[in-house]
Biopython code that builds the backbone (N, CA, C, O; Angstrom):
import numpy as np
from Bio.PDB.StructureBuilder import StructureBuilder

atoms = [
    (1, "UNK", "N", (54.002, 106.812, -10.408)),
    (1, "UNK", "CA", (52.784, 106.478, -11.073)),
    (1, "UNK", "C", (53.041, 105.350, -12.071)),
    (1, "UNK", "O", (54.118, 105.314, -12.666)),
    (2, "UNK", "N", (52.216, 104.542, -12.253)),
    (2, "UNK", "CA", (52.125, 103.245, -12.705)),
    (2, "UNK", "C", (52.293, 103.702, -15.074)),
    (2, "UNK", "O", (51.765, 104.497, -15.852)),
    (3, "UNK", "N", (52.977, 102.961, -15.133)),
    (3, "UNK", "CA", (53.495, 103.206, -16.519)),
    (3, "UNK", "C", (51.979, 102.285, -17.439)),
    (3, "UNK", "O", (51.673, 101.115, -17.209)),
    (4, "UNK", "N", (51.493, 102.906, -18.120)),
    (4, "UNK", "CA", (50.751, 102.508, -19.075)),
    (4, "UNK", "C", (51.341, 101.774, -20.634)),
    (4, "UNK", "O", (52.166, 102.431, -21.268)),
    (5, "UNK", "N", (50.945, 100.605, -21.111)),
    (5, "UNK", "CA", (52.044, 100.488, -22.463)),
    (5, "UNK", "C", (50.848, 99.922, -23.168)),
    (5, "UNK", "O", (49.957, 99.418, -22.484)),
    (6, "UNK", "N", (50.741, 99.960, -24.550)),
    (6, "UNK", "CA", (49.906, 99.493, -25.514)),
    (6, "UNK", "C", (49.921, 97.945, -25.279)),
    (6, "UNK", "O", (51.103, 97.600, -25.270)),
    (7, "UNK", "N", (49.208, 97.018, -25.111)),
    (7, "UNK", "CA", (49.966, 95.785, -25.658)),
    (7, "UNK", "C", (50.594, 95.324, -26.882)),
    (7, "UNK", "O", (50.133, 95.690, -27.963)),
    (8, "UNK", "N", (51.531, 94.611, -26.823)),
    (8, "UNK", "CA", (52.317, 94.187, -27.941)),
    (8, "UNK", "C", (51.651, 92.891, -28.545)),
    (8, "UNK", "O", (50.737, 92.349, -27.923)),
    (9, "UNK", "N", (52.224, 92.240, -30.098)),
    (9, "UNK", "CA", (51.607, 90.844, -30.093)),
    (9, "UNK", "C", (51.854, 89.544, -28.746)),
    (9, "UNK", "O", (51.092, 88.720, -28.240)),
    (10, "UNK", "N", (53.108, 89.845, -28.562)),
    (10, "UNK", "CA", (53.728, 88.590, -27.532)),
    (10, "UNK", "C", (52.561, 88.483, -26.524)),
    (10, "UNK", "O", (52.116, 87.377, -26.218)),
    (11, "UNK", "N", (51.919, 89.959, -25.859)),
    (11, "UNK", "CA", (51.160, 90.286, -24.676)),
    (11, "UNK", "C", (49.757, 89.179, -25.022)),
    (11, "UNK", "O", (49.438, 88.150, -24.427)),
    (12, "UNK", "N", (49.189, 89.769, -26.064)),
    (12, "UNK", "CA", (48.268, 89.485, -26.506)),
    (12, "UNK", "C", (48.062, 88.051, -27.173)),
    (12, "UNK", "O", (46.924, 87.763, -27.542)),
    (13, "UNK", "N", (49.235, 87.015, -27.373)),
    (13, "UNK", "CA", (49.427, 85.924, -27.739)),
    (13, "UNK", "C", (49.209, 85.448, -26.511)),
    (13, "UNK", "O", (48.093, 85.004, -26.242)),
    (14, "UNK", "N", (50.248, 85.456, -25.539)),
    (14, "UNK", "CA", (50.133, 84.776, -24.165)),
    (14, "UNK", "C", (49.390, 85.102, -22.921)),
    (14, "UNK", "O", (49.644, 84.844, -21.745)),
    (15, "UNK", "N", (48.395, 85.744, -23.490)),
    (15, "UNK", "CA", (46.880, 86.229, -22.687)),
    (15, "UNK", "C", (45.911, 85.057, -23.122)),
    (15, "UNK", "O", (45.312, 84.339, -22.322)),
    (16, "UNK", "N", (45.840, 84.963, -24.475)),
    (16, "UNK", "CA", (45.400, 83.953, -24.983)),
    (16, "UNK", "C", (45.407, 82.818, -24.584)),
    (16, "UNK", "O", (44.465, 82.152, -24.153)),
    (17, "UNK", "N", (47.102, 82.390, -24.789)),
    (17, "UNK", "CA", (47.461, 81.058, -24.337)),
    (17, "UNK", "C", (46.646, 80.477, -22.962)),
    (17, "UNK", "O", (46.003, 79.439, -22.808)),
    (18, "UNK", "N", (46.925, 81.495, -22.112)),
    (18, "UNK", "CA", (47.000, 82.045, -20.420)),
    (18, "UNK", "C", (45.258, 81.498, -20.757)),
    (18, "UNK", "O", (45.100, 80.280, -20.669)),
    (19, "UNK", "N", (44.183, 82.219, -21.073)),
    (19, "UNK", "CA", (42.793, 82.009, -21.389)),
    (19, "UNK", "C", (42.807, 80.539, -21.762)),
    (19, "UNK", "O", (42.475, 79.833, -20.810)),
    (20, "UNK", "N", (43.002, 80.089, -22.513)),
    (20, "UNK", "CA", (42.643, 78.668, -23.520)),
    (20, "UNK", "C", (42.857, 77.617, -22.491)),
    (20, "UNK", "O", (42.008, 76.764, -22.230)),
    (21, "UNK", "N", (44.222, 77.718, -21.812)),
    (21, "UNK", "CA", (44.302, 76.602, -21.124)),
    (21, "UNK", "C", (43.811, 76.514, -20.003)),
    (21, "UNK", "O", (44.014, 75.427, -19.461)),
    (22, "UNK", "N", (42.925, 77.636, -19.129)),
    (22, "UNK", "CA", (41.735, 78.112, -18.149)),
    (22, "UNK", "C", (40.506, 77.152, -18.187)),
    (22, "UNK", "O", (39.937, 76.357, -17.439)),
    (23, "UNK", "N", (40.371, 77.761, -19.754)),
    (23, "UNK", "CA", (39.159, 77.243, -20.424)),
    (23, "UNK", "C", (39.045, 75.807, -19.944)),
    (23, "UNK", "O", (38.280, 75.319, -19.113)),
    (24, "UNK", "N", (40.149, 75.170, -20.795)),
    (24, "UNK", "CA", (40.069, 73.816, -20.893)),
    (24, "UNK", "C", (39.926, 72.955, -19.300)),
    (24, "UNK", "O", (38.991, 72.272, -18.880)),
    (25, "UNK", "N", (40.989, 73.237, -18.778)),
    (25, "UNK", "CA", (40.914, 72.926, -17.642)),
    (25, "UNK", "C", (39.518, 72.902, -16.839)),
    (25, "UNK", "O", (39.157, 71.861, -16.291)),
    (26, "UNK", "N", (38.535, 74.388, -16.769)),
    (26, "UNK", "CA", (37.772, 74.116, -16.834)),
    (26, "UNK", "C", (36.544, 73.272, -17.268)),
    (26, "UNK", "O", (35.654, 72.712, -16.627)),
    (27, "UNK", "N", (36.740, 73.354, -18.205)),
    (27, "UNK", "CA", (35.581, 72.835, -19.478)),
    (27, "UNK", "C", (35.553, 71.249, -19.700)),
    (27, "UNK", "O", (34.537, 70.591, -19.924)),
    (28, "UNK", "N", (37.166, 70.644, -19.570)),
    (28, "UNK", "CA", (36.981, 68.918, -19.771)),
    (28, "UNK", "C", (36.368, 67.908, -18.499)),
    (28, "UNK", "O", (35.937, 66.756, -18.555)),
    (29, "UNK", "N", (36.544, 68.985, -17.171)),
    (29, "UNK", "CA", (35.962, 67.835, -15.982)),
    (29, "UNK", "C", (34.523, 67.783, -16.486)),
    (29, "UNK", "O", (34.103, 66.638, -16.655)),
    (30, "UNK", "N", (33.089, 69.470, -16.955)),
    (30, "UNK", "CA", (32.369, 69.257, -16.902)),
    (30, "UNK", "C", (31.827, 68.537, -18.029)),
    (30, "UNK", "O", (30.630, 68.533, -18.316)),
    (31, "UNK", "N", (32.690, 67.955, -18.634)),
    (31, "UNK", "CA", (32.208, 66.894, -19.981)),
    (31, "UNK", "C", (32.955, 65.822, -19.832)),
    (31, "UNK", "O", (33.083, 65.216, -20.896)),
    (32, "UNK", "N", (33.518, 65.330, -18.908)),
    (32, "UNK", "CA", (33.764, 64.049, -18.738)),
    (32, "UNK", "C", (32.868, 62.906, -18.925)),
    (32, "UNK", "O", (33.300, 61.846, -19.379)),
    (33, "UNK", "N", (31.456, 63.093, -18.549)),
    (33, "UNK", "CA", (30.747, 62.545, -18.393)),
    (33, "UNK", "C", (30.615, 62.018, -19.835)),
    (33, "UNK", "O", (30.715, 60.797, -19.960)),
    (34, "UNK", "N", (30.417, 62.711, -20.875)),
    (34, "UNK", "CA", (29.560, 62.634, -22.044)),
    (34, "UNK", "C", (31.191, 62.388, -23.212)),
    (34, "UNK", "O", (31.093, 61.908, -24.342)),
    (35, "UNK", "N", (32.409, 62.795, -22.654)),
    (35, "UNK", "CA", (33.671, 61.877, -23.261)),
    (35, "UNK", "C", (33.635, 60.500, -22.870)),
    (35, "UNK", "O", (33.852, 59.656, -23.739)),
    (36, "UNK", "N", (33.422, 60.188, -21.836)),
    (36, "UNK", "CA", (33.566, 58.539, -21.484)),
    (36, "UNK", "C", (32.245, 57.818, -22.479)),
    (36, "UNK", "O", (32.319, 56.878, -23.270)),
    (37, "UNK", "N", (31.397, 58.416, -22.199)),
    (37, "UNK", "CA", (29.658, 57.892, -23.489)),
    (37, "UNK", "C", (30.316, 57.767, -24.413)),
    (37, "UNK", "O", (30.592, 56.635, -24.810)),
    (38, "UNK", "N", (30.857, 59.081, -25.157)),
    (38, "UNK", "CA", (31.574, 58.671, -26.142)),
    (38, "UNK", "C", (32.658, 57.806, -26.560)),
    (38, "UNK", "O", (32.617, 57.215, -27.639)),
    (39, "UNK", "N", (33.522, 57.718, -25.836)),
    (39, "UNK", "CA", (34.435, 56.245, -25.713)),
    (39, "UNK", "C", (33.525, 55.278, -25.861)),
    (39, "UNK", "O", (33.536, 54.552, -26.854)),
    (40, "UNK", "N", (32.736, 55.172, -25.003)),
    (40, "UNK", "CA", (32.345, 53.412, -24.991)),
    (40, "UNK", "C", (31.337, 53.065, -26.156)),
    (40, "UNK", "O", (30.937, 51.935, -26.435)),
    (41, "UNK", "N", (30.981, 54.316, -26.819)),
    (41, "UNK", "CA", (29.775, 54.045, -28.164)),
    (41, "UNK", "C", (31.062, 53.851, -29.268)),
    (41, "UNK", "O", (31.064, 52.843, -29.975)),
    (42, "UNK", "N", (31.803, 54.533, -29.350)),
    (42, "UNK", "CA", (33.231, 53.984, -29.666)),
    (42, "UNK", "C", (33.663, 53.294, -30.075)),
    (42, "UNK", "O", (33.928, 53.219, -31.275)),
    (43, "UNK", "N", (34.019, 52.151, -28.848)),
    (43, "UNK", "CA", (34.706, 50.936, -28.637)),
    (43, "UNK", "C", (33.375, 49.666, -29.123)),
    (43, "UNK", "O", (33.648, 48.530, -29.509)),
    (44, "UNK", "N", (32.170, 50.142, -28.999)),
    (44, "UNK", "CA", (30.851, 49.190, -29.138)),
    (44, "UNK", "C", (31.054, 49.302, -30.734)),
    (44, "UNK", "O", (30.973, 48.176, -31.224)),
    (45, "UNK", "N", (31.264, 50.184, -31.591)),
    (45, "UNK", "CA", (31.126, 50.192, -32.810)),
    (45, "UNK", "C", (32.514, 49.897, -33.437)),
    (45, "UNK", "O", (32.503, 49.592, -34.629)),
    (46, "UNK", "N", (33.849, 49.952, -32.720)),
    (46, "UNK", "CA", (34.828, 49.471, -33.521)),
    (46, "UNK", "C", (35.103, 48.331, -33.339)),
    (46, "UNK", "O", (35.927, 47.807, -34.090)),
    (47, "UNK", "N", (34.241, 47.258, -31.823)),
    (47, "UNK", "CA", (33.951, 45.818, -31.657)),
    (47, "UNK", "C", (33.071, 45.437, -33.095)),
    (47, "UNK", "O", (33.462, 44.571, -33.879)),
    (48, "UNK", "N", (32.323, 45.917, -33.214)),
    (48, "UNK", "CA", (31.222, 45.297, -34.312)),
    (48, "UNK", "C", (32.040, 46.041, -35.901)),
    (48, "UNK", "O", (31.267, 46.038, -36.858)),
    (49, "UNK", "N", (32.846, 46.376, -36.068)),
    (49, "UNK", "CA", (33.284, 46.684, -37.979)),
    (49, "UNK", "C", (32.768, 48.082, -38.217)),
    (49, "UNK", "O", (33.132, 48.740, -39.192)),
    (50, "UNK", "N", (32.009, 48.477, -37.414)),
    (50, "UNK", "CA", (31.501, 50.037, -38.088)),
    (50, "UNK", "C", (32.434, 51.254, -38.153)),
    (50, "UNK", "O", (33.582, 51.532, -37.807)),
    (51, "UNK", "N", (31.600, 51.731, -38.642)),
    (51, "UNK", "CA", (32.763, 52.933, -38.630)),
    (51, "UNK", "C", (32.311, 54.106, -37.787)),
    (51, "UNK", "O", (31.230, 54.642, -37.543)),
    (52, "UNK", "N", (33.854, 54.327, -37.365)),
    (52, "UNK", "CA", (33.450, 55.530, -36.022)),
    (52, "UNK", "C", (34.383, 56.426, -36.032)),
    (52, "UNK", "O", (35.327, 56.250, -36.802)),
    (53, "UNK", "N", (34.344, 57.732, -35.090)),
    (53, "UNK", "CA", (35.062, 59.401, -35.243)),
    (53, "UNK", "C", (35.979, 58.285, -33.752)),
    (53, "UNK", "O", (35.440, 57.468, -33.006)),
    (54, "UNK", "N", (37.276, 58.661, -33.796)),
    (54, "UNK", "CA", (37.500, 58.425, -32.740)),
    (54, "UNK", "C", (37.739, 59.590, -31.685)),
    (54, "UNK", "O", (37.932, 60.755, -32.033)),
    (55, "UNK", "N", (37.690, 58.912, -29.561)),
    (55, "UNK", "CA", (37.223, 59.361, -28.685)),
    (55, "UNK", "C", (38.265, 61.088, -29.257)),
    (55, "UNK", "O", (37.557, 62.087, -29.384)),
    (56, "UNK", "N", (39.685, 61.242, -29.515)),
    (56, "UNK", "CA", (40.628, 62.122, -29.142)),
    (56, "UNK", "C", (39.768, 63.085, -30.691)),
    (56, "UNK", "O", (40.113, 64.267, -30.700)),
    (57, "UNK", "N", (39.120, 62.831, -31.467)),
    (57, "UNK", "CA", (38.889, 63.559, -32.351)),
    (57, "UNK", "C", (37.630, 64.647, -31.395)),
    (57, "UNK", "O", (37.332, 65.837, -31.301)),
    (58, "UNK", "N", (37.321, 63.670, -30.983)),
    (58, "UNK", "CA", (35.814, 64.572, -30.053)),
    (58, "UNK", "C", (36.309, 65.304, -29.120)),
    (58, "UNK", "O", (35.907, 66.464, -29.038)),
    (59, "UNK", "N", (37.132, 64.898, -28.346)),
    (59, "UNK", "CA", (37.723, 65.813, -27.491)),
    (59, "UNK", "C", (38.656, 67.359, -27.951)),
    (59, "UNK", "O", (38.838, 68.465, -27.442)),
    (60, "UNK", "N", (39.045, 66.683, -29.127)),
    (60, "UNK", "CA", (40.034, 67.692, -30.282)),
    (60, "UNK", "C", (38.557, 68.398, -30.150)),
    (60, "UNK", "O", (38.396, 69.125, -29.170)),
    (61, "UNK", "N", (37.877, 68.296, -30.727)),
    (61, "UNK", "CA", (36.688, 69.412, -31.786)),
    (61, "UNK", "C", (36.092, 70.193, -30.049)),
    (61, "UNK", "O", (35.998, 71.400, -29.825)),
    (62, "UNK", "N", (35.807, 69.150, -29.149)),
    (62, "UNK", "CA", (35.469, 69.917, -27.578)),
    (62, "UNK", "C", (36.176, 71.344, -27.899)),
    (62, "UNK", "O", (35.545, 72.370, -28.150)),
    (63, "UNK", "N", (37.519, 71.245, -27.853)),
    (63, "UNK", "CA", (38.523, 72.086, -27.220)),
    (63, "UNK", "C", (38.682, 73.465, -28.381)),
    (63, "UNK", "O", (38.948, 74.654, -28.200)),
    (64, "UNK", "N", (38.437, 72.811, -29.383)),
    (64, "UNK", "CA", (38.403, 73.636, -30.749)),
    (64, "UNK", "C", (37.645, 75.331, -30.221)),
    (64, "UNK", "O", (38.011, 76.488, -30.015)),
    (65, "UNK", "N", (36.315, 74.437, -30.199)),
    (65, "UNK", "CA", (35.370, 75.056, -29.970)),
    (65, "UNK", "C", (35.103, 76.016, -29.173)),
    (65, "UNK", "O", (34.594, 77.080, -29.526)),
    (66, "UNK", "N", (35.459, 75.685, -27.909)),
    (66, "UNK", "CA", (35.588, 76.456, -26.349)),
    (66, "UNK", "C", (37.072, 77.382, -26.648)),
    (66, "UNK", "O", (37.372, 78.304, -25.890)),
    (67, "UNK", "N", (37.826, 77.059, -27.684)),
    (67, "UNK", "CA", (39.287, 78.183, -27.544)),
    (67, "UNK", "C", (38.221, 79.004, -28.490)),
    (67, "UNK", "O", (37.914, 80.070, -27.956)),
    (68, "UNK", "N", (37.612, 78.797, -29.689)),
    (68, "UNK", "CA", (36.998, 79.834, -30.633)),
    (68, "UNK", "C", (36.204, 80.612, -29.816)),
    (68, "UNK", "O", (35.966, 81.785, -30.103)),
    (69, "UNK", "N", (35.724, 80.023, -28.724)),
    (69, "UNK", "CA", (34.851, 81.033, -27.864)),
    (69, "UNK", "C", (35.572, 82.008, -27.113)),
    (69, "UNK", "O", (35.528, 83.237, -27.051)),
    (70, "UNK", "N", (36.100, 81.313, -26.680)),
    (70, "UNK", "CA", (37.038, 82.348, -25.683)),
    (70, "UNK", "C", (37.789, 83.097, -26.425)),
    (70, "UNK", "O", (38.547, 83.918, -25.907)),
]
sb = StructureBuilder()
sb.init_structure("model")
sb.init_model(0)
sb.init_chain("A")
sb.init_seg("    ")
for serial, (resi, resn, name, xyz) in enumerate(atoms, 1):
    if name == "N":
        sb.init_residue(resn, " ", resi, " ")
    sb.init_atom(name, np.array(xyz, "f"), 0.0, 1.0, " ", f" {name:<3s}", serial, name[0])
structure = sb.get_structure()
């Protein structure tokens, strides 16, 4: 008969891990679309002096977000 065990932290850390990087994988093809928008509004505003979030910060906060969910 199959042994039952509490999980430990390690279990429960790398379930996580195991989840997050699911997520992502998932989650960045269906926003590709709206990362590249963002690049090029981007690159249009750091051509002209303005000031802008850059593309890896948006993608950072994407990923933030979708691990807090999961």
């Amino acid at each position: 008969m199959m042994q039952i065990k509490p999980w430990s932290t390690v279990d429960f850390i790398l379930m996580f891990l195991m989840w997050a990087v699911m997520m992502v994988v998932m989650m960045i093809p269906s926003a590709a679309p709206a990362i590249l928008k963002f690049a090029v509004l981007t690159r249009e505003r750091r051509r002209s002096r303005e000031t802008y979030v850059p593309t890896a910060v948006f993608v950072l906060g994407y990923v933030a977000v979708w691990t807090g969910y999961s």
